[in-house]
N, C-alpha and C positions, 0 to 999 in steps of 0.2 A: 710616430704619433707623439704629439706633442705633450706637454707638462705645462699645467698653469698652477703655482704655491699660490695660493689667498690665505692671510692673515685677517682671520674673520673680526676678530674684536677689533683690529687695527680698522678695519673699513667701516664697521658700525661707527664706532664713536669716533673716528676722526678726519674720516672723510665723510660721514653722513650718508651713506649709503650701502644698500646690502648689494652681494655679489651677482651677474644677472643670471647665474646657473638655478638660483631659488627663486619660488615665487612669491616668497613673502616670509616673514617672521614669526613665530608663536610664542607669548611672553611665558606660559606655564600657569598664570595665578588666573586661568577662566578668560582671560581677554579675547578679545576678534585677533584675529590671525591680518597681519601687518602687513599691507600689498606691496609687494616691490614695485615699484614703475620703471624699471631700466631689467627685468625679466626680460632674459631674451628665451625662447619658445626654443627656436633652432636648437640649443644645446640639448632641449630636451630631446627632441626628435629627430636629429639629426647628429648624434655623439660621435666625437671623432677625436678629442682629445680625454688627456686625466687630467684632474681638480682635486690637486691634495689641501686641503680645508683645515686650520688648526688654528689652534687657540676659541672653539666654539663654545660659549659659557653654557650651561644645563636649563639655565631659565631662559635664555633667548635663544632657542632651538631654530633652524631654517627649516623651510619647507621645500619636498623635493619632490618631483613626480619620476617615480624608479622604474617605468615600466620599459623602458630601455637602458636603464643604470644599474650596476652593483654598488652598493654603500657598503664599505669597511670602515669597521669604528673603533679608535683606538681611546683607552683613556688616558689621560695626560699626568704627569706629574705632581707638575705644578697647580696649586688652589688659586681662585679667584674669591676676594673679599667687598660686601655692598654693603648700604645699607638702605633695607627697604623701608616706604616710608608711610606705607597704608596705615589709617587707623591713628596717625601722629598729628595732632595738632599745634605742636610748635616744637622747636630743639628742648627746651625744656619738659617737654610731656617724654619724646625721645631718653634723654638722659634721663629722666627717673626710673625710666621701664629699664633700660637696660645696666644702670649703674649702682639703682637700689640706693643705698647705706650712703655708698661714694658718692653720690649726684652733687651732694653740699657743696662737696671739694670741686667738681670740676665748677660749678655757681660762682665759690668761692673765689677762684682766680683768676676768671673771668672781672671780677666785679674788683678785687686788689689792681689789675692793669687799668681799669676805667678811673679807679681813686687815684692813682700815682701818675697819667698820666693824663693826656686831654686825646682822647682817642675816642675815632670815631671810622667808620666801617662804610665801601660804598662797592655796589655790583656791577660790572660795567659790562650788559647786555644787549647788545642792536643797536648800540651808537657808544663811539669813546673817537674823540678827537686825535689826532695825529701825535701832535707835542706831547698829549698826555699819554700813550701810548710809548712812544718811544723812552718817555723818564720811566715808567713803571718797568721796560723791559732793563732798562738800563740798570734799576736798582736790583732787580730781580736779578741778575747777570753779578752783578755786585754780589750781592748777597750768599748768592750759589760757590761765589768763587769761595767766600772765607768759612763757609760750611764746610766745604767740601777739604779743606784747607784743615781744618781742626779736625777733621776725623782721617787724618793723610790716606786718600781715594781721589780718585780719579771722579771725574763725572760725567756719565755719557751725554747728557745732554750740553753740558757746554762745549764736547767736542762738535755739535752739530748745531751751536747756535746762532748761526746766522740764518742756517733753513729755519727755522724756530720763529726768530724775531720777522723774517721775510712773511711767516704762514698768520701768523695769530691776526695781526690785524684786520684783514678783511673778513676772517670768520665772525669774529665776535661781531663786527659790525652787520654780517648777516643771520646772527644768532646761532650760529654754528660751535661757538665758544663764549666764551665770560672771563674776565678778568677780575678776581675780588682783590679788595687793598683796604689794608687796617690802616689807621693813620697815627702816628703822636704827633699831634701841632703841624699838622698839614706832610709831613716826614712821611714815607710807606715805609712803614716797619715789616709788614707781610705782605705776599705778592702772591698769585695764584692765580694759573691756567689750566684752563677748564674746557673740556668738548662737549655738548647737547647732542643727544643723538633722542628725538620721541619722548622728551621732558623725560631724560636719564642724563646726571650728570656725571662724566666721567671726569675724576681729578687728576693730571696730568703733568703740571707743572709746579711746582710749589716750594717757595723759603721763606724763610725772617732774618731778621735782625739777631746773629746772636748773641748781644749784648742786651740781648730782652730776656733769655734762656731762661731763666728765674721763673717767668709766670706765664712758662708753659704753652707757647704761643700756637705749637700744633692744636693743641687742643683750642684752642681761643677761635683757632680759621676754621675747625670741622665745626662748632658747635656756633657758629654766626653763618655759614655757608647751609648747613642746614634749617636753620628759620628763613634763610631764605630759598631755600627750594621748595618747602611747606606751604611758603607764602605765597610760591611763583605756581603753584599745582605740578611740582616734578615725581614722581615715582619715585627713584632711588639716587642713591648719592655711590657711583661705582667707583672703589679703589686701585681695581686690578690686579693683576697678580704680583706676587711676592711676598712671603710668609715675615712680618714683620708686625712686631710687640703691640703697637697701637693699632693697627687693623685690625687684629684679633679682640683687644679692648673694645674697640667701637661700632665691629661690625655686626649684626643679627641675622646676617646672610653669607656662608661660607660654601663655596658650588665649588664643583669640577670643572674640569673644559674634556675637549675631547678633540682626540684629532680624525676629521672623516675623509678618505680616499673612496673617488669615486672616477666609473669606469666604464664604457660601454658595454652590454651585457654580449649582443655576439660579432664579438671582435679577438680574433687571436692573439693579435698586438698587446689589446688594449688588458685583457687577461694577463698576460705575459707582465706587460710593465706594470700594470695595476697592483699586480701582487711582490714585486721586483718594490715598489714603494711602498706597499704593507709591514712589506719586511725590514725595512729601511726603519720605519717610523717606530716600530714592533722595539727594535735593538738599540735607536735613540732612549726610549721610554725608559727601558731595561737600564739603559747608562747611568741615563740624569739618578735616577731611581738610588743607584747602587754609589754611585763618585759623587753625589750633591757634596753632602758633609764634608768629604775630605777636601773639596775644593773649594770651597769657601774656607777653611782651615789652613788650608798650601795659601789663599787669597790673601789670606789674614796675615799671613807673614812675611809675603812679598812686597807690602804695606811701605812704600818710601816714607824715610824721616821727616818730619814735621816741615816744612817751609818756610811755616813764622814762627818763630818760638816764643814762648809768653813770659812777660816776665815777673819776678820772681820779686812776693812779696810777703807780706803780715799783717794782719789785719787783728786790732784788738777794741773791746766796745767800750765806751767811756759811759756813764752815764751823767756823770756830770755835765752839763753843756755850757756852762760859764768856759769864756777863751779869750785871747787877747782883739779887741775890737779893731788892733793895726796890723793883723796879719795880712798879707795880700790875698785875694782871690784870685784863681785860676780854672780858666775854661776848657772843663775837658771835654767838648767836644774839640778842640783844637786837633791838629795833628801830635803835638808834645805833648799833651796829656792824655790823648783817645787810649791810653791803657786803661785809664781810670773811669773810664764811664761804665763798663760791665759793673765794677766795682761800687759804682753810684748807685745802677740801678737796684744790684743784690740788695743795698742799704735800704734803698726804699722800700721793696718786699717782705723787706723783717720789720722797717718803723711802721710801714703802714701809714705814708706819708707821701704827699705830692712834691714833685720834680720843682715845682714852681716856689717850696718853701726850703731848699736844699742846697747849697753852697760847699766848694769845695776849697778852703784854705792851705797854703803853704806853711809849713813852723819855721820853716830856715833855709836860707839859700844853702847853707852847708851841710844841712841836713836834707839826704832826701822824702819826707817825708809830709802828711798833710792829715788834715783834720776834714770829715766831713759830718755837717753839722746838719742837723734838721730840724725841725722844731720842740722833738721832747725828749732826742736820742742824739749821740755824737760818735763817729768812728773815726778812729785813727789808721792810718796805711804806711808801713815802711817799706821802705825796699833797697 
């Protein structure tokens, strides 16, 4: 007797489709129960294989007709994080409710990246041209790499990114996915892949620029991605699983999953392996359960050395801004001076000042060092 593993949230949101062992879906919050149309009947009534089912989230339950099946349910480990979005009438009504006191701050730094830069935000759902597609993967691919690069980790997604770049395009262009992109002066500083599964966004893909790190840019894509799913009539904004600091922050919806092994009811086989996999999944559970911590901890330390090292400087504030009007100016975005633009941008977060009123000065060829000046504040950089 056969074995089929389905990866239930992997099929919902990324292939758009549920398994055909179910006949439909039940969101949990009073909804009509969601018809499968690729239900194949035969499985029900003619069982002859096992369906280990896992990763099943608590509010999107399947539908099953058991009267030739045993369901074993296992719960799983690992939390899944949303946020639902009933009752919100924009990201701003959202962040008040759920950040209270704090809401300012996230307002606030939102509204600091809009003054300091010329940024502007667009959702690319059911049409994005080719060229434009492939730059956004390209910088996203970029971007991925030097994050991943400053926290020295690996990244599973870019070992698989050419299935990646291969898949996105024709989704989105069938609304199956979305691409958002923050912009400075036409630049993608933010990049973000996204699956639709039933106006539920699953967020999937996602970096920035970390030389924007200063104002906080995760925040800046969740809290712009959901004005526009409010806008678009989406449910929820799904993060998935993985217990991590801002999901916890942002999310109003923390579920279980479950793992369901199912089986023909008389079938000696199927008893036999049914529970031969019960047991399996039982001792997994029991593992993750008991070794997480420590290995993520053993993870932690098998962490290779840094790749690029940074370098190494001083940074002191001037407030005078009188200087010499013959000093040279220097472009850092160049590749010679691209150490120095994190460094620009930090300045601007604290002047509170546009990129376009901001200049970066040499003091001396023999000196390595420089001035950057703004309009009511001035920093100086050694190194």
């Amino acid at each position: 007797m056969k074995k089929e593993n389905i990866d239930y949230f992997f099929q919902l949101f990324e292939k758009c489709s549920i398994p055909k062992i179910f006949s439909g879906i039940r969101s949990g919050k009073g909804e009509e129960s969601l018809a499968n149309p690729d239900f194949d009947i035969t499985l029900i009534e003619k069982p002859n294989s096992i369906h280990s089912v896992f990763f099943v989230p608590d509010y999107l339950k399947p539908d099953l007709d058991t009267k030739n099946l045993i369901v074993k349910k296992v719960g799983q480990f690992f939390k899944g994080y949303a946020i639902f979005l009933d009752d919100f009438t924009s990201a701003d009504a959202y962040v008040k409710h759920r950040f209270r006191s704090n809401a300012k701050g996230i307002r606030r730094r939102i509204k600091r990246l809009e003054t300091c830069f010329d940024i502007e935000y667009k959702t690319y759902y059911g049409a994005i041209k080719k060229e434009d597609y492939d730059l956004f993967m390209d910088c996203l691919e970029k971007m991925l790499i030097r994050r991943f690069e400053q926290r020295n980790d690996v990244s599973q997604t870019l070992l698989r990114w050419d299935y990646y770049k291969k898949m996105y395009f024709s989704l989105i262009n069938e609304k199956k996915a979305s691409l958002f992109v923050a912009y400075d002066s036409n630049e993608p500083i933010i990049v973000s892949l996204n699956h639709h599964f039933q106006n539920r966004l699953f967020s999937a893909i996602s970096s920035y620029d970390i030389d924007y790190s200063k104002f906080s840019l995760g925040s800046v894509e969740i809290y712009k991605k959901l004005d526009w799913l409010i806008e678009n009539d989406h449910k929820s904004y799904e993060m998935g699983m993985g217990d991590l600091s801002y999901k916890r922050e942002w999310c109003n919806h923390i579920y279980n999953f479950e793992h369901q092994i199912i089986y023909p009811k008389r079938s000696i086989m199927g008893f036999i392996k049914g529970n031969i996999e019960y047991t399996k999944v039982k001792i997994k559970e029991f593992v993750f359960k008991v070794a997480y911590v420590r290995y993520k901890e053993y993870k932690a330390k098998k962490k290779k050395n840094p790749a690029v090292l940074t370098k190494e400087y001083q940074i002191a504030p001037i407030e005078d801004v009188n200087y010499d009007k013959e000093l040279i100016v220097v472009d850092y975005n160049t590749q010679e001076y691209s150490w120095l633009r994190k460094i620009v941008f930090d300045f601007l977060y604290t002047s509170i000042d546009n990129v376009k009123n901001v200049k970066v000065l040499r003091l001396s060829e023999n000196e390595n060092s420089f001035l950057i000046v703004g309009q009511s504040k001035m920093q100086k950089v050694s190194c």
